[in-house]
C-alpha positions in Angstrom: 62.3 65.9 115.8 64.4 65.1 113.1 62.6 66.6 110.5 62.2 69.7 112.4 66.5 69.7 112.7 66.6 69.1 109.0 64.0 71.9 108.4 65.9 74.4 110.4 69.3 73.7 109.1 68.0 74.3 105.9 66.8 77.9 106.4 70.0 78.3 108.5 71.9 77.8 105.5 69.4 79.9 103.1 69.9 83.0 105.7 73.8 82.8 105.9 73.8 82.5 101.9 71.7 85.9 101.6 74.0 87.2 104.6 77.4 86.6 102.0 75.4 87.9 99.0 74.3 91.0 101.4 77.9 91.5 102.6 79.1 91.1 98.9 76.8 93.7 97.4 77.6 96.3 100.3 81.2 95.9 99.9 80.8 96.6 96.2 78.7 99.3 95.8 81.4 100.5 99.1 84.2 99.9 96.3 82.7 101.5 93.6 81.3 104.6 95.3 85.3 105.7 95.8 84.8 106.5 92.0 83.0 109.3 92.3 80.6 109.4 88.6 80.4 112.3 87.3 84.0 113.0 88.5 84.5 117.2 89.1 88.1 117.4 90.1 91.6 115.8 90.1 93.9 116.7 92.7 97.7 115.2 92.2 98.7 112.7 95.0 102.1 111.4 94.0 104.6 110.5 91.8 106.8 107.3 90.2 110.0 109.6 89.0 112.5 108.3 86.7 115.8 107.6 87.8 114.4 106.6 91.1 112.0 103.8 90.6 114.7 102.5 88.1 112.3 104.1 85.1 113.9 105.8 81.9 111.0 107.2 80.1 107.7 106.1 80.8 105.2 105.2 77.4 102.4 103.9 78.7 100.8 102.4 81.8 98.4 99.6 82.9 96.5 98.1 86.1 95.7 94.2 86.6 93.1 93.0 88.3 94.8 93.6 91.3 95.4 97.2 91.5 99.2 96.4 90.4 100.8 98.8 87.9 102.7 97.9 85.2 104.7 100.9 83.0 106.3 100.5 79.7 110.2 101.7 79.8 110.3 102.9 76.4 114.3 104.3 77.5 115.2 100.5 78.6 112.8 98.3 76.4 111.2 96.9 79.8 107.6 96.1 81.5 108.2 97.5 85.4 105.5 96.0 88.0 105.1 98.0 90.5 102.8 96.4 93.6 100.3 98.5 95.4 102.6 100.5 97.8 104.5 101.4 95.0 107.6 98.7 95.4 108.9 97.8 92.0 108.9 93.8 92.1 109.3 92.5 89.0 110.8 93.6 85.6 110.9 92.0 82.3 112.4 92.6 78.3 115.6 94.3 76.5 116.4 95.7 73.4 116.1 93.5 70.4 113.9 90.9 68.5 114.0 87.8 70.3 111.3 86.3 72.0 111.0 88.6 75.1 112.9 91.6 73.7 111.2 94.8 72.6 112.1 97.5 70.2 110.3 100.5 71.6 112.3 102.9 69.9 114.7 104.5 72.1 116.2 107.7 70.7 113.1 107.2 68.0 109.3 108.4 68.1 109.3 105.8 71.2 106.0 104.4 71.5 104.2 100.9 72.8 101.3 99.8 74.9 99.9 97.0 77.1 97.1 95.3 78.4 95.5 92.5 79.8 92.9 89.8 80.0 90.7 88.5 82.7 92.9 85.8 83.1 95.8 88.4 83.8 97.9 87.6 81.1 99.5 90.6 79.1 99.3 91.4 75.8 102.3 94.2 74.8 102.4 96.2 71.8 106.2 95.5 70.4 106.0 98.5 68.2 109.2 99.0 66.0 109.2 94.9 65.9 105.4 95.0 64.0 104.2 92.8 66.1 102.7 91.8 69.4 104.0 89.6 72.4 102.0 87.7 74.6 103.3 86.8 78.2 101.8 85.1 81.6 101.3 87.3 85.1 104.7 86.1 85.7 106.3 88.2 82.8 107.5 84.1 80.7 106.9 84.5 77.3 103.6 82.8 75.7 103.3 83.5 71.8 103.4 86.3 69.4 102.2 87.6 66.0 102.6 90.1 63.5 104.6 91.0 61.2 105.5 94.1 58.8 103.3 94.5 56.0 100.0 96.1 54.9 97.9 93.2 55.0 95.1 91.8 57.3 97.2 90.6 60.7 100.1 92.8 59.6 101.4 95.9 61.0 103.2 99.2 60.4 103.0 101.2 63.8 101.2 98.9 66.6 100.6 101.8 68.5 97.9 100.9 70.9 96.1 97.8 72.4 93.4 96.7 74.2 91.2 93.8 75.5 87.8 93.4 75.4 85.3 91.8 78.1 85.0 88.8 75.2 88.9 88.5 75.5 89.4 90.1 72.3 92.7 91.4 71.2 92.4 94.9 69.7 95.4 96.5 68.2 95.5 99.9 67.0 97.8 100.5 64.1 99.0 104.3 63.7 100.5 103.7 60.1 98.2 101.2 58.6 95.2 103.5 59.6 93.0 100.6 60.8 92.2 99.1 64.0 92.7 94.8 63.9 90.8 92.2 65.9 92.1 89.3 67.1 91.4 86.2 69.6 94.3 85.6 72.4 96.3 83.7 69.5 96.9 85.9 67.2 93.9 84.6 64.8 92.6 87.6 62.7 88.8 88.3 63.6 88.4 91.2 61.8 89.8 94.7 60.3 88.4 98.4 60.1 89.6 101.6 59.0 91.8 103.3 56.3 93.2 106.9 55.7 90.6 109.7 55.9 88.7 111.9 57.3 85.1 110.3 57.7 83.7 108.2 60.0 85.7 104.9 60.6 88.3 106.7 58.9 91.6 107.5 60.5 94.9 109.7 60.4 97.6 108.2 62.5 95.4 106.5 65.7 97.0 106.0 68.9 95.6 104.5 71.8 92.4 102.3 72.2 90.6 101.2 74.8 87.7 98.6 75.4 85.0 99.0 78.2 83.1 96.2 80.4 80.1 96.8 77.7 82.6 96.4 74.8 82.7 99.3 73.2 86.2 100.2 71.2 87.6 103.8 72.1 90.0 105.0 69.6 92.7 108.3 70.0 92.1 109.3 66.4 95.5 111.2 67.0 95.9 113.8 63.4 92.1 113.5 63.0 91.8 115.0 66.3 88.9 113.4 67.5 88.1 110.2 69.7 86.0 107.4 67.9 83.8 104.7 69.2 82.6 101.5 68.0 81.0 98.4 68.7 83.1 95.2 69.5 83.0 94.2 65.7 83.9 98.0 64.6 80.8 99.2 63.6 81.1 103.3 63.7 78.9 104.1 66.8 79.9 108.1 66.9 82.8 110.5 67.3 83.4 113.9 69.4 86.2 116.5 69.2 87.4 118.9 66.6 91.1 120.7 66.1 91.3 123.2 68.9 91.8 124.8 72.4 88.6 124.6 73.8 86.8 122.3 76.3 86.7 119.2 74.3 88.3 119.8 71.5 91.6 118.3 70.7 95.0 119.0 69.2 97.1 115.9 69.7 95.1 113.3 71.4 97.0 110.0 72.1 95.9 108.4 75.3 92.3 107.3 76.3 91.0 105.2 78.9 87.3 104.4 80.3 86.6 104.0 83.7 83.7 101.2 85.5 81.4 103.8 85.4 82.1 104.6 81.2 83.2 108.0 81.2 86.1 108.6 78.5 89.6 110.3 79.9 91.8 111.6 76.7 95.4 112.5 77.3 96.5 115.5 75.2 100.2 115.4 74.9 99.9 119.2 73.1 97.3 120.8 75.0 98.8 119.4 78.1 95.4 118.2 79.7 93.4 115.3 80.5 90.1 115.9 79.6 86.8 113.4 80.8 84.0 112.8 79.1 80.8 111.3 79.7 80.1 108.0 77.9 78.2 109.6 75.1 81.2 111.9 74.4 79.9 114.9 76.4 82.4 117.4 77.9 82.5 116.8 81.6 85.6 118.5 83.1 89.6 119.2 82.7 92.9 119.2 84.3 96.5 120.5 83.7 99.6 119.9 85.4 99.4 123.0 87.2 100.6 123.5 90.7 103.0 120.4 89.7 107.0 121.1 90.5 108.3 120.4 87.2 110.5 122.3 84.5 109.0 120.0 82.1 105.8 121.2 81.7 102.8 118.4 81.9 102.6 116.2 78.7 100.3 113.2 79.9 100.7 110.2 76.6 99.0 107.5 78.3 96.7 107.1 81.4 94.7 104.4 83.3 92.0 104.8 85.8 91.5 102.6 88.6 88.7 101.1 90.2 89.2 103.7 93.9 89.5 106.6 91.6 93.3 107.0 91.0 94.2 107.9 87.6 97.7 106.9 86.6 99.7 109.2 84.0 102.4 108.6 81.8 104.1 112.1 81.6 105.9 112.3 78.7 108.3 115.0 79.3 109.4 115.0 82.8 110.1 111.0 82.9 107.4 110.2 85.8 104.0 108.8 86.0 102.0 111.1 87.7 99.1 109.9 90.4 95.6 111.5 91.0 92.9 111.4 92.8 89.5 111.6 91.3 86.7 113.8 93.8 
């Protein structure tokens, strides 16, 4: 009798652990069919506007792991978290170059970037400072490196940074021409890219962005083209040429990559996001049409979450825009 007690428990057990793995999968293919793949339209939801969310001028935006975004004040020289319902909770950074204080270049070319690891800690882009911050999910202050120069672990113009499903650090450098690789402190793993026009080459790149699989997305800004590479920089291909038409380019300087790997690219010029598959092909387009703004649309920065919502940094009208993937 006892045997037959210990026998049953046993497949008891083996039944409610393929029940939680069942439940598990279910809910997460649930989760991940709200991104539609491919993605045919983008209708506008909402907005965070500045001077009502306590924002000044939005640069760039970011998600953690929990749907929470996070917008770089480039007006204030602040990080804003903003929780899920849209409630700004915490805030951290001011002007200057003390641990903690960012120079984002108000009344400047104003311009900076964020990120995070799987951990949740953030990585900011101090741009006018030449270097980059590192803080905890609680916005304290960790470490930082960089400084101004035109060597290996320097920089000029940190314009954009990401990090990779290894935890690497990549920062994207708009004057030094090159995109640097680092581990979480600060050490140097490697360095691509100079002036030009071929392959691996750049001409002032903006934003990067890493996907789960690791490959390095790069808003090769006067180029106008996007270029992607493997996690060590090896040149994997390019897309885009100088122009108006569907996907082409004429100031590209946001990009982001979504679960499923297709490639959104803010246009601040052409006044578009534009999404591409993951090999680069042309998928579909949207403007800020139909929006009630004097401003115009000028999306700089975007983010994409996991539901479908696509976050934009608006450059002109001071708000980050939502929208709603179909």
């Amino acid at each position: 009798m006892k045997n037959f007690d210990t026998k049953r428990t046993v497949k008891t057990l083996i039944y409610v652990l393929l029940l939680v793995q069942l439940v598990s999968a279910c809910s997460e293919l649930w989760e991940n069919s709200m991104l539609p793949n491919p993605p045919r339209q983008a209708e506008f939801v909402s907005y965070f506007e500045s001077g009502t969310t306590s924002i000044e001028r939005p640069l760039n935006v970011a998600l953690d792991a929990k749907g929470e975004l996070y917008i770089v004040d480039g007006g204030s020289s602040r990080v804003l978290k903003f929780n899920r319902a849209g409630k700004l909770v915490s805030e951290w950074g001011e002007p200057g170059e003390g641990q903690g204080q960012f120079d984002f270049g108000p009344g400047k070319a104003e311009k900076s970037a964020l990120a995070f690891d799987p951990d949740g800690v953030v990585y900011v882009a101090d741009s006018f400072n030449n270097r980059v911050q590192r803080f905890d999910k609680r916005g304290n202050f960790e470490a930082e490196w960089g400084v101004e120069g035109l060597e290996a672990g320097q920089f000029r113009d940190p314009f954009g940074i990401a990090v990779g499903p290894d935890w690497s650090v990549y920062v994207s450098d708009g004057l030094n021409n090159n995109v640097q690789k680092f581990d979480r402190d600060g050490n140097l793993l490697a360095a691509w890219g100079e002036i030009g026009i071929q392959p691996g080459k750049f001409s002032w790149p903006n934003s990067i962005a890493a996907s789960q699989e690791g490959r390095i997305y790069v808003a090769d800004r006067s180029n106008r083209r996007v270029q992607v590479f493997d996690r060590d920089g090896g040149f994997l291909f390019k897309f885009g040429f100088p122009g108006n038409d569907d996907g082409n380019f004429l100031q590209p300087t946001g990009i982001a990559v979504d679960q499923n790997g297709n490639i959104y690219v803010a246009d601040v010029r052409r006044g578009d996001i534009q999404v591409f598959d993951s090999s680069g092909e042309f998928l579909m387009k949207w403007d800020g049409a139909g929006l009630d703004s004097a401003d115009g649309f000028q999306p700089r920065a975007l983010v994409v979450d996991k539901n479908g919502l696509v976050y934009i940094a608006d450059d002109e009208s001071g708000r980050v825009l939502i929208y709603q993937l179909k």
